[in-house]
C-alpha positions as CSV (number, residue, x, y, z in Angstrom):
1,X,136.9,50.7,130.5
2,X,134.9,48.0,133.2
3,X,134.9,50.0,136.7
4,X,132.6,47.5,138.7
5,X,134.1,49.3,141.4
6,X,130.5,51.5,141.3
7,X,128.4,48.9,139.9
8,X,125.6,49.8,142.5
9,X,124.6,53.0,140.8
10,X,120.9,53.1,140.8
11,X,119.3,53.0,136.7
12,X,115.9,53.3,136.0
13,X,114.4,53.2,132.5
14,X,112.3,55.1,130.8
15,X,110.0,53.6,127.7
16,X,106.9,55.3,125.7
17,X,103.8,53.1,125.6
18,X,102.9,51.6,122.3
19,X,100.3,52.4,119.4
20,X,100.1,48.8,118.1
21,X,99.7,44.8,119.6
22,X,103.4,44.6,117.6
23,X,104.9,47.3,119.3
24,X,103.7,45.7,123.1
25,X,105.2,42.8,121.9
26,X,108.3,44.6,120.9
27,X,108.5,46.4,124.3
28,X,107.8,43.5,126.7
29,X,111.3,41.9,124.6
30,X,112.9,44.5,125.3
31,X,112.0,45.0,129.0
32,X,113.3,40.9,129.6
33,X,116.7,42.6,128.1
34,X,116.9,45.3,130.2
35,X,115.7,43.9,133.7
36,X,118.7,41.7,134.0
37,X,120.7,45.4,134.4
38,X,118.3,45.6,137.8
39,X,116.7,48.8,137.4
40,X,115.5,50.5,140.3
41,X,112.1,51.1,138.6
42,X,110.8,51.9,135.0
43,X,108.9,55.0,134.2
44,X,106.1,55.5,131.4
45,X,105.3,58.1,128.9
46,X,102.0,60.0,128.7
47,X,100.8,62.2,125.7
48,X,100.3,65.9,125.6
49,X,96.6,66.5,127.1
50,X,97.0,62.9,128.3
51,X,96.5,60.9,124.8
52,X,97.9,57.9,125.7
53,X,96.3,57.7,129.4
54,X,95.6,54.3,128.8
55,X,98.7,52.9,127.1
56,X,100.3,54.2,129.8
57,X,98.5,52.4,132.5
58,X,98.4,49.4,130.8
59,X,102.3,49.7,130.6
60,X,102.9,50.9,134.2
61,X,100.4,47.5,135.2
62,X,102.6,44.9,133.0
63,X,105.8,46.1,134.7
64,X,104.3,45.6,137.9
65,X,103.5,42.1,137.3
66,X,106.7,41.5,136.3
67,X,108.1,42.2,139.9
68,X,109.8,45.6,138.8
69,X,108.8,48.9,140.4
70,X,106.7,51.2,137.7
71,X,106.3,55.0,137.7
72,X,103.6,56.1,135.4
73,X,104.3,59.9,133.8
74,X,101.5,61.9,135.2
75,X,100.3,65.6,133.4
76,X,98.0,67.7,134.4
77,X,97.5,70.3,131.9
78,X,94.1,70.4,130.8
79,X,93.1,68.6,134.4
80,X,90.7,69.4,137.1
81,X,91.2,68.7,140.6
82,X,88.6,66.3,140.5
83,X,90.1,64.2,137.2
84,X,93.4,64.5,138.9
85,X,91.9,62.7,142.2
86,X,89.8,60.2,140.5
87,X,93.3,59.1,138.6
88,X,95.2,59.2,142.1
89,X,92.8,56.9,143.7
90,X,92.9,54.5,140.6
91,X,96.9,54.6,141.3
92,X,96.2,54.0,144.8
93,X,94.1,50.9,143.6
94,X,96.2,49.7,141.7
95,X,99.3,49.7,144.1
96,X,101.2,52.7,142.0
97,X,103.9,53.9,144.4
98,X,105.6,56.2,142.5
99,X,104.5,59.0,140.0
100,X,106.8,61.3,137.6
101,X,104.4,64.5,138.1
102,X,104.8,66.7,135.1
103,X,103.1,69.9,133.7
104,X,103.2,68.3,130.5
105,X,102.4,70.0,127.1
106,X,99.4,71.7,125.7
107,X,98.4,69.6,122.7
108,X,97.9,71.6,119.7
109,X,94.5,73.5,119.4
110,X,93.9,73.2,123.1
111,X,92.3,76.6,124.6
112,X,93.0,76.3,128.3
113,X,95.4,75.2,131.1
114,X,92.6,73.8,133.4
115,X,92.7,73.9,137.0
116,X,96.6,73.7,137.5
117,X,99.5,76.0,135.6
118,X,102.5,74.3,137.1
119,X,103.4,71.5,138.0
120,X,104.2,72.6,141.2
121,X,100.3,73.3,142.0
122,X,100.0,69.2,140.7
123,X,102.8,68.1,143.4
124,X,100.8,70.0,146.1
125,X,98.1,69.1,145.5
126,X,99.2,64.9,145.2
127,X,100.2,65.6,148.4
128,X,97.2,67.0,149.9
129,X,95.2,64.4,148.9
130,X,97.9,61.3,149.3
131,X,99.8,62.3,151.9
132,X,103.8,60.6,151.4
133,X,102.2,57.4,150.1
134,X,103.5,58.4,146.6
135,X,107.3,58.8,145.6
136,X,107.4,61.7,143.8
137,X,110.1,62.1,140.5
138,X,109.5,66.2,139.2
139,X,111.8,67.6,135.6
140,X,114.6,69.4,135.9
141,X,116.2,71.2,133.2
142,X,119.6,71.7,133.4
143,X,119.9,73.9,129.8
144,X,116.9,75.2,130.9
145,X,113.4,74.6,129.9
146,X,112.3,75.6,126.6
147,X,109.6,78.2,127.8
148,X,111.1,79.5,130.7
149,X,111.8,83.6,130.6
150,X,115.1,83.5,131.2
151,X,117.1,80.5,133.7
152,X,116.2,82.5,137.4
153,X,112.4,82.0,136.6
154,X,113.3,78.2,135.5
155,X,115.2,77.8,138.7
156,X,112.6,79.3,140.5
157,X,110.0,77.0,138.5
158,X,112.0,74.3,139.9
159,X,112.5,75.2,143.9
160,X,108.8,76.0,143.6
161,X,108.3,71.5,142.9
162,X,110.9,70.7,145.4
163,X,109.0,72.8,148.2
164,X,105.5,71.7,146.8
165,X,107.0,67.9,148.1
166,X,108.9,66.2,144.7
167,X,111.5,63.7,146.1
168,X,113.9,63.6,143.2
169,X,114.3,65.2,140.3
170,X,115.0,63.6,136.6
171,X,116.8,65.7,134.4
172,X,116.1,66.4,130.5
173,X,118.8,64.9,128.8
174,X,122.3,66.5,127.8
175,X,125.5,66.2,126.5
176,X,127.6,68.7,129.0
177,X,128.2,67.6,132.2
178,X,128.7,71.1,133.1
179,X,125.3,72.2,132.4
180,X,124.5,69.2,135.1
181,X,126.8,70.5,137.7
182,X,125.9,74.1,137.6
183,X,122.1,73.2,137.7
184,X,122.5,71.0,140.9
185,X,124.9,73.6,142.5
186,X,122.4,76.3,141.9
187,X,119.1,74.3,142.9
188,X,121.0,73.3,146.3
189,X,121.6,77.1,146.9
190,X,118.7,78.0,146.4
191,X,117.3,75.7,149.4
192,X,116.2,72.9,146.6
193,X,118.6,69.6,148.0
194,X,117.1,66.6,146.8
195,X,118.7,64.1,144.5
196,X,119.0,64.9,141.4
197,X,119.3,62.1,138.7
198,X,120.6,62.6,134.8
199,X,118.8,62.0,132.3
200,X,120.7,59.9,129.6
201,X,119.6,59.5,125.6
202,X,122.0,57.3,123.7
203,X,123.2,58.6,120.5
204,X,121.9,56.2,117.9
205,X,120.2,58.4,115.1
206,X,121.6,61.8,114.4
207,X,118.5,63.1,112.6
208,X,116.2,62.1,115.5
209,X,118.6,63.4,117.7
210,X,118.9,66.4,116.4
211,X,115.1,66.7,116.0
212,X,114.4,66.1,119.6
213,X,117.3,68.5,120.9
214,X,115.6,70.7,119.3
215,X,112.0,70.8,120.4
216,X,113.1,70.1,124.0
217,X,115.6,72.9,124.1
218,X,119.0,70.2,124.8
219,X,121.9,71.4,123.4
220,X,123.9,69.5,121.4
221,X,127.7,70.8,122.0
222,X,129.1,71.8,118.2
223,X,131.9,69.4,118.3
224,X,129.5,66.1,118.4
225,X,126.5,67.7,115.7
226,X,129.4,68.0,113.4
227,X,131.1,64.6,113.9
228,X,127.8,63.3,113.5
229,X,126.7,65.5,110.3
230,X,130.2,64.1,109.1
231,X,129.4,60.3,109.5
232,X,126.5,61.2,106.8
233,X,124.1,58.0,107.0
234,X,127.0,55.6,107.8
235,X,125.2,54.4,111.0
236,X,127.4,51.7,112.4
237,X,130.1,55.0,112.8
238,X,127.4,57.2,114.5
239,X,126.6,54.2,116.9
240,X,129.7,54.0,117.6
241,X,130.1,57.6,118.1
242,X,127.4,58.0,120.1
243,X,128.1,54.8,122.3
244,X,131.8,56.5,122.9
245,X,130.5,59.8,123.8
246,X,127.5,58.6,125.9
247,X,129.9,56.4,127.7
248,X,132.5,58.8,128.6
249,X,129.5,61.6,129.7
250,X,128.2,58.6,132.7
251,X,131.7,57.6,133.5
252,X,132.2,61.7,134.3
253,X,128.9,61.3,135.9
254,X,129.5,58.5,138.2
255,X,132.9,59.8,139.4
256,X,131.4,62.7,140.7
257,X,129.1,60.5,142.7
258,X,125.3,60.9,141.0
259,X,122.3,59.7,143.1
260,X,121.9,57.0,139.8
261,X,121.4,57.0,135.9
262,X,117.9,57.7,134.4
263,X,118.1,56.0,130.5
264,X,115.6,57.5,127.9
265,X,115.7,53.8,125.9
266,X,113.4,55.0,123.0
267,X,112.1,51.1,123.3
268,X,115.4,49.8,122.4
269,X,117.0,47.7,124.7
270,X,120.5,47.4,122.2
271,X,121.8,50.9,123.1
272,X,121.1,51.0,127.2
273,X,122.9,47.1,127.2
274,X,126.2,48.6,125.5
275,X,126.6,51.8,127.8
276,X,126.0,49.6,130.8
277,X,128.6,46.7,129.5
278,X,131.0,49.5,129.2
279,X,130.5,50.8,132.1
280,X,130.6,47.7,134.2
281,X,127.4,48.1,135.8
């Protein structure tokens, strides 16, 4: 199923910085096999409190000097105005255009929120102090957020980033395209009208997967966790699986004319390369 007919559909990329030298050697391969798919820019991970600040940074710097757009994930639970503008200036200085602005998580142990709740406050205030010279990517959760009440205060949460300034929205990933439609129907309604881009995760691990879907609240539709609970540990039948599935959710996707594809790699490049082959893109 090659459809080049769409082959200009925006992708961006989303990797984790890593813990070792082996693992930055590992993710700079796998960067040289993704870029040739022209991604729009690549986005970086940041730990809860901010843990991996520095990886991050480092990350966001060598994509830059490899001529590709970088967007580094940016918390601010725990921050204080004055960390926050110190870090925006270093962005600034080091010719960072574009910023995913999270709340982000409260590591374990941690007493306080610091100086901003939501991330809403943290997209204000990036304004206020930067005026449009950052793009802005905000979450959107389309099965809703794990904390949220109930889904009117998480689509409140959400209008609440939109108005603060956010220029798109990435979404946590899912499996229903429903879920996807609904959320963006909703958001526009409710005055929130900017892009909204899908998160993707390939299906390559069903234990992981299931792991993740888990603690970030996306559902899993019954049909695929017991396919995959079938293929036991045969993986090479669970890639293919997944690769099938994953497929057929971005064709749905693309037909119905998304502002682009967001890929959660997991530092692979294998998975990302097969969806887009079969995609044509």
């Amino acid at each position: 199923m090659t459809q080049s007919s769409s082959s200009s559909l925006p992708l961006s990329f989303e990797f984790f910085p890593p813990k070792t030298p082996e693992g930055a050697d590992k993710l700079t391969a796998v960067r040289q096999q993704l870029y040739p798919l022209g991604p729009e820019y690549c986005s970086v991970t940041y730990g809860a409190g901010g843990t991996t600040q520095d990886g991050t940074l480092q990350t966001v710097r060598a994509i830059l000097a490899e001529g590709f757009d970088a967007a580094p994930h940016f918390s601010c639970i725990g921050a204080t105005r004055a960390s926050v503008r110190e870090q925006l200036q270093q962005f600034q200085a080091e010719g960072i255009r574009r910023i995913v602005a999270l709340r982000g998580d409260l590591p374990s142990g941690y007493g306080g929120f610091g100086e901003f709740r939501y991330a809403s406050e943290l997209v204000a205030f990036i304004r206020e102090e930067t005026g449009r010279h950052f793009h802005i990517e905000v979450a959107a959760y389309p099965e809703m957020h794990p904390q949220a009440r109930n889904p009117q205060a998480d689509l409140q949460a959400y209008v609440a980033k939109v108005q603060a300034g956010a220029d798109v929205a990435l979404t946590q990933y899912f499996f229903n395209s429903d879920a996807y439609f609904r959320f963006v129907d909703e958001a526009a309604k409710a005055g929130a009208d900017i892009p909204v881009v899908p998160g993707i995760m390939p299906i390559t691990n069903s234990s992981q997967l299931m792991r993740f879907s888990d603690a970030c609240g996306a559902e899993i539709p019954r049909w695929i966790r017991t396919r995959l609970e079938g293929f036991g540990d045969d993986k090479a039948s669970i890639q293919a699986f997944g690769l099938e599935v994953i497929v057929d959710l971005c064709d749905q996707l693309r037909c119905a004319g998304v502002p682009g594809l967001h890929f959660y790699t997991m530092n692979q490049s294998g998975p990302v390369k097969a969806i887009c082959e079969q995609l044509g893109l």
